[in-house]
Each structure stands twice: as structure tokens, then as C-alpha cells.
C-alpha positions as CSV (number, residue, x, y, z in Angstrom):
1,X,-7.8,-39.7,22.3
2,X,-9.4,-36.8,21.0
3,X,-6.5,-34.6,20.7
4,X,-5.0,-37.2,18.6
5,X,-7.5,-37.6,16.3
6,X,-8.0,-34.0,16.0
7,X,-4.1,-34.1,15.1
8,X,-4.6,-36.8,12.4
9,X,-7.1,-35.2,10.7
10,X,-5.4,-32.0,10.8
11,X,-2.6,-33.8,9.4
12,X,-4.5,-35.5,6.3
13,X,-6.0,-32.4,5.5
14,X,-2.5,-30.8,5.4
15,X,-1.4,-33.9,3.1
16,X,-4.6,-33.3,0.9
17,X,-3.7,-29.6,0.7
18,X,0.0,-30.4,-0.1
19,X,-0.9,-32.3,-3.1
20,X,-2.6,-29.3,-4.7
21,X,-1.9,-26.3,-6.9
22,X,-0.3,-23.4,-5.5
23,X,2.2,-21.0,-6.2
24,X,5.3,-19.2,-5.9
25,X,5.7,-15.8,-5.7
26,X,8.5,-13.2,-6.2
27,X,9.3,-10.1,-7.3
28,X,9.1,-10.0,-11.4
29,X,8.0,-8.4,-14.2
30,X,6.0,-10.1,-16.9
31,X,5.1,-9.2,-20.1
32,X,4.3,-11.2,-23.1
33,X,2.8,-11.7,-26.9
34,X,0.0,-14.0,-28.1
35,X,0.6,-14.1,-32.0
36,X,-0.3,-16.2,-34.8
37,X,3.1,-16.3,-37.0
38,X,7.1,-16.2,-37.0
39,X,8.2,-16.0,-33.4
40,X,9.6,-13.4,-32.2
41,X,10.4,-12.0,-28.7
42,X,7.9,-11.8,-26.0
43,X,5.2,-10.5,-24.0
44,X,1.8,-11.7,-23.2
45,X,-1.6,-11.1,-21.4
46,X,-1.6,-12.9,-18.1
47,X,-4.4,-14.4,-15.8
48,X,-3.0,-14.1,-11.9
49,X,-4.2,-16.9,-9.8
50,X,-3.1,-18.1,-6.6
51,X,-3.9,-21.7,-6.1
52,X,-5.6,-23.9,-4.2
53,X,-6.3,-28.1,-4.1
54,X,-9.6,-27.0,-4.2
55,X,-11.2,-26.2,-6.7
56,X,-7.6,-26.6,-9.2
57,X,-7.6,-23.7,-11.8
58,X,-6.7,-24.3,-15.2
59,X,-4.2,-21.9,-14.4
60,X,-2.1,-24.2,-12.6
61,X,-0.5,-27.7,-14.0
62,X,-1.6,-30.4,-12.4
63,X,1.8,-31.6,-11.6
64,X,2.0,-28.0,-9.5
65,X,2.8,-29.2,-5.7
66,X,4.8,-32.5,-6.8
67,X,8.2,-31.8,-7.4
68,X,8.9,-30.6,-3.4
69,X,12.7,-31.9,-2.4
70,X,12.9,-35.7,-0.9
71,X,13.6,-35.9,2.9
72,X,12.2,-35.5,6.7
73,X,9.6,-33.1,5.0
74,X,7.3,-35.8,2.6
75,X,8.0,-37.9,0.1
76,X,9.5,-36.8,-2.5
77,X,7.0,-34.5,-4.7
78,X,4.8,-34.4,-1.9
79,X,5.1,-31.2,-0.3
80,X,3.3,-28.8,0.3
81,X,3.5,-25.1,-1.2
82,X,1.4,-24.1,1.2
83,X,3.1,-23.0,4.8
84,X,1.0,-22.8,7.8
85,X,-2.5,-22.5,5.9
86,X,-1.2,-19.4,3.6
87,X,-0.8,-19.3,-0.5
88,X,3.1,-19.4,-0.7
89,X,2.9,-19.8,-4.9
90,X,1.2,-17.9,-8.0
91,X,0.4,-18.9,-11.4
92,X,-1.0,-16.9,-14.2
93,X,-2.2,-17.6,-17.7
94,X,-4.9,-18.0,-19.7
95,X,-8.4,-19.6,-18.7
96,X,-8.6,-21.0,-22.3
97,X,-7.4,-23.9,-24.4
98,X,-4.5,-22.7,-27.5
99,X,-4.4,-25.2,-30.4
100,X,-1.4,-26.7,-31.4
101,X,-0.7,-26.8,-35.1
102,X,2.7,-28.6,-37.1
103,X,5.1,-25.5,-36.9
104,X,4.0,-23.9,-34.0
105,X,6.3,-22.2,-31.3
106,X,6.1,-20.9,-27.8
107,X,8.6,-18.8,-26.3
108,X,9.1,-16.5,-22.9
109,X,12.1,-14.9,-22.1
110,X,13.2,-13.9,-18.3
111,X,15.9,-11.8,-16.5
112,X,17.2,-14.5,-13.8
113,X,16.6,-13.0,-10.4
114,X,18.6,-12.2,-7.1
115,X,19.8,-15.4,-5.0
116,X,17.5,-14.7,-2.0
117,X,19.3,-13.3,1.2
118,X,18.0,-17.0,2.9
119,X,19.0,-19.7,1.1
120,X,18.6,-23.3,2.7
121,X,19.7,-25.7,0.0
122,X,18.1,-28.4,1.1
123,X,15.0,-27.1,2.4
124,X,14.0,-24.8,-0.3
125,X,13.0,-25.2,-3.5
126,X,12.8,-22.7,-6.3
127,X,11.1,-23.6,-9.9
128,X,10.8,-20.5,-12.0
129,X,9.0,-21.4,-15.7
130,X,6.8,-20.6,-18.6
131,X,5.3,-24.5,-19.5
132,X,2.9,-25.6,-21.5
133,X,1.0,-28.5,-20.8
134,X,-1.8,-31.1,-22.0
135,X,-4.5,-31.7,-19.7
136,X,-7.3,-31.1,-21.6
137,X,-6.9,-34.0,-23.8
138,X,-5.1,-36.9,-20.9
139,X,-5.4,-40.6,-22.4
140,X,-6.4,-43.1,-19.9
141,X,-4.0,-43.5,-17.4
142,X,-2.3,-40.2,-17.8
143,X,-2.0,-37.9,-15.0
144,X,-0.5,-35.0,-16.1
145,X,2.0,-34.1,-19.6
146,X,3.7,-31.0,-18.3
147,X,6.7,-29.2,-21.0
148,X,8.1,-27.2,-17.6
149,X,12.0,-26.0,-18.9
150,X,13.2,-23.4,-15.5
151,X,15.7,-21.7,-13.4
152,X,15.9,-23.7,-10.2
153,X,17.5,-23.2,-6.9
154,X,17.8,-25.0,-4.1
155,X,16.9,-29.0,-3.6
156,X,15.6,-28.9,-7.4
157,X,14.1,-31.6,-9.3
158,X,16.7,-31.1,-12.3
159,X,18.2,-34.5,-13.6
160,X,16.8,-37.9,-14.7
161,X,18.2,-41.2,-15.4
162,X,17.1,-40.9,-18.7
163,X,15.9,-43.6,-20.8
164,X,18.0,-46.6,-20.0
165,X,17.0,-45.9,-16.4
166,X,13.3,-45.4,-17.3
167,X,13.3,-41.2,-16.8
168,X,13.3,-41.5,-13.4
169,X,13.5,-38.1,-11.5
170,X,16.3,-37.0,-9.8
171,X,17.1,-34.1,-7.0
172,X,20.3,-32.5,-6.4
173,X,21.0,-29.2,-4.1
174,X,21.8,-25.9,-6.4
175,X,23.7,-22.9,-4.2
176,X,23.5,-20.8,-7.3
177,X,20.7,-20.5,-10.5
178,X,20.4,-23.0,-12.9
179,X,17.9,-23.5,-15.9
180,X,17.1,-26.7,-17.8
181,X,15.1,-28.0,-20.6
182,X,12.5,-30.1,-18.8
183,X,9.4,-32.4,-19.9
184,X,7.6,-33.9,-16.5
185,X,5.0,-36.3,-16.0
186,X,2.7,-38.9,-14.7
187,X,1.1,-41.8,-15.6
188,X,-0.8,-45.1,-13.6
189,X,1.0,-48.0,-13.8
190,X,-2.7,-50.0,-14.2
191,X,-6.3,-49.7,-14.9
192,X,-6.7,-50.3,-10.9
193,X,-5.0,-46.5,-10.7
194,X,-3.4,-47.6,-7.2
195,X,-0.4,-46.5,-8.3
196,X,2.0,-44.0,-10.0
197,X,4.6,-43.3,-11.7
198,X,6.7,-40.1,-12.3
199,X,8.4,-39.5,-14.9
200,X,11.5,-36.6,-16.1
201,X,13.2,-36.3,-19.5
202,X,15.7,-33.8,-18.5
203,X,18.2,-31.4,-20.7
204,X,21.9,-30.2,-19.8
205,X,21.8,-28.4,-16.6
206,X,23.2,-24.7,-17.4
207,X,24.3,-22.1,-14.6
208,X,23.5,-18.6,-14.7
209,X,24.2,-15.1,-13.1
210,X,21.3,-12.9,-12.2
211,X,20.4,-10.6,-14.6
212,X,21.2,-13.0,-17.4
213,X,18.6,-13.2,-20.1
214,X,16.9,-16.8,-21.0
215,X,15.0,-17.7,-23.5
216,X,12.3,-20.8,-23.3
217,X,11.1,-22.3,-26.7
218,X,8.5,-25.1,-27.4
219,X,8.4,-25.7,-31.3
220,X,6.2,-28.8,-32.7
221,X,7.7,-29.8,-35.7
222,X,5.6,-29.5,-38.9
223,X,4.8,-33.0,-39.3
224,X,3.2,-32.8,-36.2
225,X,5.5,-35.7,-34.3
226,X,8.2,-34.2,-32.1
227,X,7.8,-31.6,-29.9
228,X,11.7,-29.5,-29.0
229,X,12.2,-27.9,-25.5
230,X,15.1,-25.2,-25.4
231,X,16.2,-22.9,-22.9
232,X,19.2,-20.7,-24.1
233,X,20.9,-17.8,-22.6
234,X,20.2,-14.8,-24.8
235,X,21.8,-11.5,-25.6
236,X,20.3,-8.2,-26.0
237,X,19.7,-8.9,-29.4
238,X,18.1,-12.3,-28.8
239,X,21.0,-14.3,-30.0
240,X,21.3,-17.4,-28.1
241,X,24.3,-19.0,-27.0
242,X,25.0,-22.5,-28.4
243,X,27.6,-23.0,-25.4
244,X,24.8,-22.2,-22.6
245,X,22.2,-24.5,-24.0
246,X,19.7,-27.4,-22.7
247,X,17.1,-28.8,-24.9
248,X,15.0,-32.1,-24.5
249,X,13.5,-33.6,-28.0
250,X,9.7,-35.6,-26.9
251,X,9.1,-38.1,-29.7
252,X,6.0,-39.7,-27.9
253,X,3.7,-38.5,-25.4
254,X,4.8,-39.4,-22.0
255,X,8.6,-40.3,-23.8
256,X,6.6,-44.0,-24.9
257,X,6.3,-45.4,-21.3
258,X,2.6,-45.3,-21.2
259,X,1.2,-47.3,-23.6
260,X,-2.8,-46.0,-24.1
261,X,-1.1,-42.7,-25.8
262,X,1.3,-43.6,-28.9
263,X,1.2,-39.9,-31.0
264,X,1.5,-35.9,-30.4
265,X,-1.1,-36.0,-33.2
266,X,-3.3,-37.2,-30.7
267,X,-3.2,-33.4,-29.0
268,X,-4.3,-30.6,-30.7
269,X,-5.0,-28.3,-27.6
270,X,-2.7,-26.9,-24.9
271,X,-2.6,-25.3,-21.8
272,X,0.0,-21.9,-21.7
273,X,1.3,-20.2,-18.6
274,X,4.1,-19.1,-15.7
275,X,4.0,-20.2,-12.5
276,X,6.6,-19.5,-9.1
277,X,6.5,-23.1,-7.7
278,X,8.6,-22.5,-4.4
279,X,8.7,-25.1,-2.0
280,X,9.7,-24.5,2.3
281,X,10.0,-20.7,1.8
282,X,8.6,-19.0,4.6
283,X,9.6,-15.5,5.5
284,X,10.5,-12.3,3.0
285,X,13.9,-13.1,2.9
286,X,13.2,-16.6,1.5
287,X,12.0,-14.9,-2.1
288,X,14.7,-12.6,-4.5
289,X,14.7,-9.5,-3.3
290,X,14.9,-8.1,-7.3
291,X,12.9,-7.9,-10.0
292,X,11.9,-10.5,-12.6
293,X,10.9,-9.8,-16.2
294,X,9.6,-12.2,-18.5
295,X,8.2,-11.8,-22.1
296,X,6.5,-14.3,-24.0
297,X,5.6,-14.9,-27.4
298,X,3.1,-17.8,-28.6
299,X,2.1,-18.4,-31.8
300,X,-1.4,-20.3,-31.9
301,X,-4.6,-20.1,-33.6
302,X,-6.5,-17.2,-32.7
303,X,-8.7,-15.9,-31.5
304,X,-8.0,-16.0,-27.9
305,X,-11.2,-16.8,-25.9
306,X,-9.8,-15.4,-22.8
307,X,-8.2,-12.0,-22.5
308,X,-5.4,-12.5,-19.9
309,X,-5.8,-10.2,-16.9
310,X,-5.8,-10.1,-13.4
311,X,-8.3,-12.1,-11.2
312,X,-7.1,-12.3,-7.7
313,X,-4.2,-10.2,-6.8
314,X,-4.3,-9.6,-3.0
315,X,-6.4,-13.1,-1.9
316,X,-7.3,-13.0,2.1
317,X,-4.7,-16.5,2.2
318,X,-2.0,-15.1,0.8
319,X,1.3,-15.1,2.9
320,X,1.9,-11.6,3.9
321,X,5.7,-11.9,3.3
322,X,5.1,-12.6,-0.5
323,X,6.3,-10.3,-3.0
324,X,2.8,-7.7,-4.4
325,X,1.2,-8.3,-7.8
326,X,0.1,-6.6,-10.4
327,X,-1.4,-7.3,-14.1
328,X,-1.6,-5.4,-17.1
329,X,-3.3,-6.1,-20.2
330,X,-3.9,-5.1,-24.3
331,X,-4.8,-6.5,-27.4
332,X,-4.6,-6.3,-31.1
333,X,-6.1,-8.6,-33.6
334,X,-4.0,-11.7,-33.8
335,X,-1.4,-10.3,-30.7
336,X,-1.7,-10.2,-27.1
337,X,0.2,-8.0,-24.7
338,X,0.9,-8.0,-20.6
339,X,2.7,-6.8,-17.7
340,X,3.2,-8.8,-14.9
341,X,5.0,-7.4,-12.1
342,X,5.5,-8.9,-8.5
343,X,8.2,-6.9,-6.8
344,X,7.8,-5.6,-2.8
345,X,7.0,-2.2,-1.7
346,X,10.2,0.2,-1.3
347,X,12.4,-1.8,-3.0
348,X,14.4,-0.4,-6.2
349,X,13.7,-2.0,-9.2
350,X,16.8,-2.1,-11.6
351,X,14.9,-2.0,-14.6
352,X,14.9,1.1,-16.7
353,X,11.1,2.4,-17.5
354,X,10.5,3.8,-20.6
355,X,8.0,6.0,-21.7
356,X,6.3,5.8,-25.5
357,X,4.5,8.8,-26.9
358,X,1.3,7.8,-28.0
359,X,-0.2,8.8,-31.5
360,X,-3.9,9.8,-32.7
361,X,-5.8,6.9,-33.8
362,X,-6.0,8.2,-37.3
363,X,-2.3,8.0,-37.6
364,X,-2.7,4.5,-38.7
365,X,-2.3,0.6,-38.0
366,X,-1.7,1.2,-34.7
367,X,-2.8,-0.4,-30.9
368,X,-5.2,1.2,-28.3
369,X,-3.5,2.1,-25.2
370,X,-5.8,4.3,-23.3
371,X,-9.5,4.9,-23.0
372,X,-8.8,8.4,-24.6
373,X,-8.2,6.8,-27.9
374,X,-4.6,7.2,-28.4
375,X,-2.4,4.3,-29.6
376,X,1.2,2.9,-30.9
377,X,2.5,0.1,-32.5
378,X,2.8,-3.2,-30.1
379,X,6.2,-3.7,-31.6
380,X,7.6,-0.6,-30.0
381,X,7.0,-2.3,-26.5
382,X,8.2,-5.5,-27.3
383,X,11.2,-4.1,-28.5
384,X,12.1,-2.1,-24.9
385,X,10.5,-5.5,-23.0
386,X,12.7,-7.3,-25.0
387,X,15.8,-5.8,-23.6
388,X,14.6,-5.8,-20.2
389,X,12.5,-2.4,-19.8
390,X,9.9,-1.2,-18.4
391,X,6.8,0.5,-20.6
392,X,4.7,2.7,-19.7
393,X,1.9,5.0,-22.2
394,X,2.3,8.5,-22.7
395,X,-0.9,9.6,-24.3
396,X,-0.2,12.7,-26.6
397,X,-2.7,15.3,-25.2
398,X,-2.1,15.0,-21.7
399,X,-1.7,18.8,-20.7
400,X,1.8,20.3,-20.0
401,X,1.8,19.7,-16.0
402,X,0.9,16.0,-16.7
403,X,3.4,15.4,-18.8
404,X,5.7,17.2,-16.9
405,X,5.1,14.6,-14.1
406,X,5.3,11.7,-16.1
407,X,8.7,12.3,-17.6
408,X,10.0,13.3,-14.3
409,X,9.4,9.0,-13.4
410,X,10.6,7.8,-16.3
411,X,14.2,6.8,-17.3
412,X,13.7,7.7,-20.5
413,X,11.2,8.3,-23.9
414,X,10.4,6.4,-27.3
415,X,8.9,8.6,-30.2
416,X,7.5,6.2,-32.6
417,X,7.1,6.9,-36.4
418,X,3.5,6.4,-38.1
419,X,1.8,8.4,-39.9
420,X,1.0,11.9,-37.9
421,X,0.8,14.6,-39.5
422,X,4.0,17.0,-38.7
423,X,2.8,20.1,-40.9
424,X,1.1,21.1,-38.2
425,X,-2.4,21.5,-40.0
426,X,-4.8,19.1,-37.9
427,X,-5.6,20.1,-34.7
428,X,-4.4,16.3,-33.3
429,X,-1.2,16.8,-34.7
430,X,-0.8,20.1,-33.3
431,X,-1.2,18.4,-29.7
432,X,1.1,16.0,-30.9
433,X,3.9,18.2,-31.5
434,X,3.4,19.9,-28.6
435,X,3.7,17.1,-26.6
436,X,7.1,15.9,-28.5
């Protein structure tokens, strides 16, 4: 009798950690912008968090753990991201609130990974996504307002029955990537809260080829009223394909099923990160074996509370199989930059590095790089992150055997204009030539 109470408590307590936020993790790049204005491409400063039930981190949407595949496994939504007591899944992002204005755009673009060398279709699940979402400002009854477009693959949550069916969610088994425009949430059906619904507004569902580019965009329109999810398969230049395109349009908070919320108006806060919400993987050979870059680009109100940097890369509950982590960070007035990378040891990584000469800091107007005081324009990195590179400082007055050793890892190196001095005549510029 004891052993099977042991064994039911062990079980609930499993359940109770299933229904919590944890998250994915794989081997990827990151990098993104923060900025106040026109969108452009992307970058960003990133928070890395693994998750738990408990305490939840902001980091993490509260939907994160309830979109596991139906079956023998749990109900569907209800599975756990955890496998056999380790942190399977990773989020980042920042700790604080953005505020939503008419007008204003997210965006993130990512390279589409590597099909993992294991692939069970129906066991696994694989949610890749920059999302926004609202929890800072739920109406009664609401559970959780998630904007989540994403490549997906294997028993995904990616179709709905839309609104003459009532949104409800619906699975099917993906062999290859996908990506769709996505807006998921949650609701009680009553004051009593004994019961819940889900809901799904889903887009077109679009296959892709790794090392295809896709762009994710959340614009709110400038009267404040519709909020426009896209995902688009980009080109180098960031031209996005009309033909390869899934978009989901949210006229009313929770697509008007729950009654207590009737406007966006009502939200002028939101929640920004990226999460890998992977579901039943549970060896090395479960995750892509590649690399994964993603830039993103928000424009909000500044300032940013937060800076986004790294918290908790190598937690004692993390599955050893998972891909390592790593977290860069800078900023510049209204713009935030960041390099998230999770790739495993030893293994190529296909993307090129680059290398960007750094100028003196009385060249002008541009960003601190490096505790020596040396700077360039963030537009230079967002321009190689852009097209899927890699970008690493070069400050000018490193000596001749340190620079020698840094462009012998690099694939190749970005002189920037500004405004040095190339006469010669100033002992910074001097260094600077040298250098060049």
C-alpha cells in the first residue's frame, strides 16, 4: 500500500511539473534589435532562462508546456517538457514589460534548422518561435493570450477549426519543417474556473528546407484594433515571398470568445521573447544537429528596464544531452543588440563569422563594443546577422600577434566608414591604420 502511494504521488507531482514552463533547447544562434522606429531586420538582447512550474519566469508564456501531442502520453497539451526530472526546454527574453503603441511592429528572423537524426513523428514535438504575449494585463477569466507563429515538427499543434468550429486546436504529424502564423489561448468557461478552454486561430501551414530564412512580424495597426501575425520566407535581402506566406489577423482579444475582454485597446503592455518548446525528446540525437540563427527587431517605447543577458546557462537540471548556451549582449540608446548561440561542442557550424574592425570612440555616432573604448555602428552587425553571419569585435589596437590570431578564426572582415582620421596625424588613427 505504500509503494502505491508513493507511486501516486510521484505521479501527481510529475502531472504538476508537466503543466509548467520549460524549454527547448538546440543548437542556434540568436541575435536581435530592440528599437523605437521603422522595422528593420533583427537582433536583440536576450535573457536565457530554463524553466520551471515553480516559480514561472516571466520569461516563459504561460501557455509553455500545453501544446504536447494528444495520445498514450497525456492529454492533449498536457505533457511534460520535462523528461525524467531534467530541463529539456529554454526560453530567453526580457524580464520587463514593452508597451504596445498603434503602429508598432515586432519582428525575428531565423535560419530553419537540421531535421534531427531521430525523428519520431508522433512522439516528438518541435515548436521553434519568437511570440509575444499579454499576461501582464489578463481580464478575468483569461488564462493566457500568447501571439506564438513557428517552425514545427513532429506531432505539432498547427491547424484549427477556425471560427465556424469555435478555433478549436488541431494536431497533425509533420516529417519535414513547417512554419505558421499562430495566435493561442485560454480562457475559463465560468466564474467557478473549473474549466477550460483552448483556443488556436491558425494561418496557412507553409513547408520549408533548412537553411531557409523566415521572417516573424507582429504589427498593431495604428488605430490600435487589429493586431497582424506573419511569418514569410525571406531572401537575403529580406524580401518576403507572397507564395510562402501564413498570416492570422486578431480583431478581438481571445478572437471574441471570451466575453470579460472586448478590445486590444484594453493592452498597452506585452511580454517579448523565443523559446525551444520540444516535447518527448530525450537523447542528443532528438535536437538538430546544426545551428540556428535568429535576429529580432522590436520597435517599442524605450527605455528598456531590463538589459537582456544571460542568467542561467549551465543549470544543475539541465539534460546533459541538450545543445550548450551562450548570451551576448550591447546597447545603444533607443537599440538593443544580442547573440544567442546554442550549438554542441565539436560540431561545425555552417555559418560564416565575420569580423568588424572597431573605430576610436571619437570617430563619431558610433556603439561601445569593448571595455577598451572602441566602437562601430550597430547597423554593420545587423547587416551580416541579417544574412546569416556570425559577428565578432575586432578592437583596433589589439597588437600585431592578436590580431594575427583573430583573423586566422574568422571567415572574413568588415571595415566600416565613420569618421577616423586617415591622414595619419592622431596617434588613434595611426593604430587604426595599422590595424587595417
Amino acid at each position: 500500500m505504500f509503494r502505491a502511494l508513493w507511486l501516486f504521488l510521484l505521479r501527481v507531482l510529475r502531472v504538476t511539473l508537466a503543466r509548467g514552463h520549460v524549454e527547448p533547447v538546440r543548437g542556434v544562434s540568436v541575435m536581435g534589435v530592440l528599437r523605437s522606429g521603422s522595422a528593420q531586420t533583427p537582433r536583440w538582447p536576450l535573457l536565457l532562462l530554463l524553466m520551471r512550474r515553480s516559480p514561472a519566469h516571466a520569461n516563459a508564456p504561460p501557455s509553455f508546456g500545453s501544446r504536447g501531442p494528444p495520445g498514450s502520453r497525456g492529454p492533449p497539451g498536457r505533457r511534460a517538457v520535462l523528461v525524467d526530472g531534467c530541463q529539456a526546454g529554454l526560453c530567453v527574453g526580457p524580464a520587463s514589460l514593452y508597451s504596445t503603441k498603434p503602429g508598432v511592429s515586432f519582428s525575428a528572423v531565423n535560419t530553419v534548422p537540421s531535421i534531427p537524426p531521430h525523428l519520431d513523428p508522433e512522439a516528438h514535438t518541435h515548436y521553434d518561435y519568437f511570440n509575444i504575449f499579454f499576461d501582464a494585463q489578463a481580464p478575468p477569466r483569461g488564462v493566457f493570450n500568447q501571439f506564438v507563429p513557428q517552425l514545427m515538427l513532429g506531432n505539432a499543434l498547427c491547424n484549427s477549426s477556425g471560427a465556424p468550429g469555435g478555433y478549436k486546436p488541431q494536431w497533425q504529424e509533420l516529417k519535414t519543417w513547417h512554419f505558421g502564423a499562430q495566435y493561442f489561448f485560454e480562457f475559463y468557461t465560468d466564474d467557478s474556473k473549473n474549466n477550460t478552454r483552448d483556443g488556436a486561430a491558425t494561418g496557412a501551414l507553409v513547408a520549408v528546407e533548412p537553411g531557409e530564412r523566415v521572417r516573424t512580424t507582429f504589427s498593431l495597426s495604428d488605430d490600435g484594433e487589429v493586431w497582424t501575425l506573419t511569418m514569410a520566407v525571406v531572401d537575403q535581402t529580406g524580401t518576403a515571398d507572397p507564395a510562402r506566406t501564413s498570416e492570422v489577423v486578431a480583431t478581438k482579444p481571445f478572437m471574441g470568445l471570451l466575453d470579460t475582454t472586448k478590445s486590444w485597446t484594453e493592452y498597452n503592455t506585452t511580454r517579448a521573447g523565443s523559446c525551444w518548446e520540444d516535447y518527448g525528446l530525450e537523447a542528443r540525437r532528438d535536437y538538430p544537429q546544426s545551428g540556428w540563427v535568429q535576429n529580432v527587431t522590436i520597435e517599442a517605447v524605450p527605455p528598456y528596464d531590463s538589459p537582456w543577458t544571460a542568467e542561467s546557462i549551465s543549470p544543475p537540471d539541465r539534460c546533459d544531452y541538450t545543445p550548450r548556451s551562450t548570451v551576448s549582449s550591447t546597447v545603444s540608446g533607443d537599440v538593443q543588440l544580442s547573440t544567442w548561440t546554442l550549438r554542441y561542442p565539436n560540431v561545425p557550424n555552417d555559418y560564416p563569422i565575420v569580423g568588424v574592425l572597431t573605430v576610436p570612440l571619437g570617430a563619431g555616432g558610433c556603439e561601445t563594443v569593448d571595455a577598451q573604448g572602441s566602437c562601430f555602428q550597430t547597423m554593420y552587425a545587423k547587416y551580416v546577422e541579417g544574412a546569416g553571419g556570425r559577428v565578432v569585435p575586432i578592437p583596433y589596437d589589439l597588437d600585431d600577434s592578436a590580431l594575427d590570431a583573430v583573423f586566422a578564426n574568422v571567415n572574413g572582415v568588415l571595415f566600416t566608414g565613420g569618421g577616423v582620421d586617415l591622414t595619419g596625424a592622431d596617434p588613434e588613427a595611426r593604430q587604426y591604420l595599422r590595424a587595417a
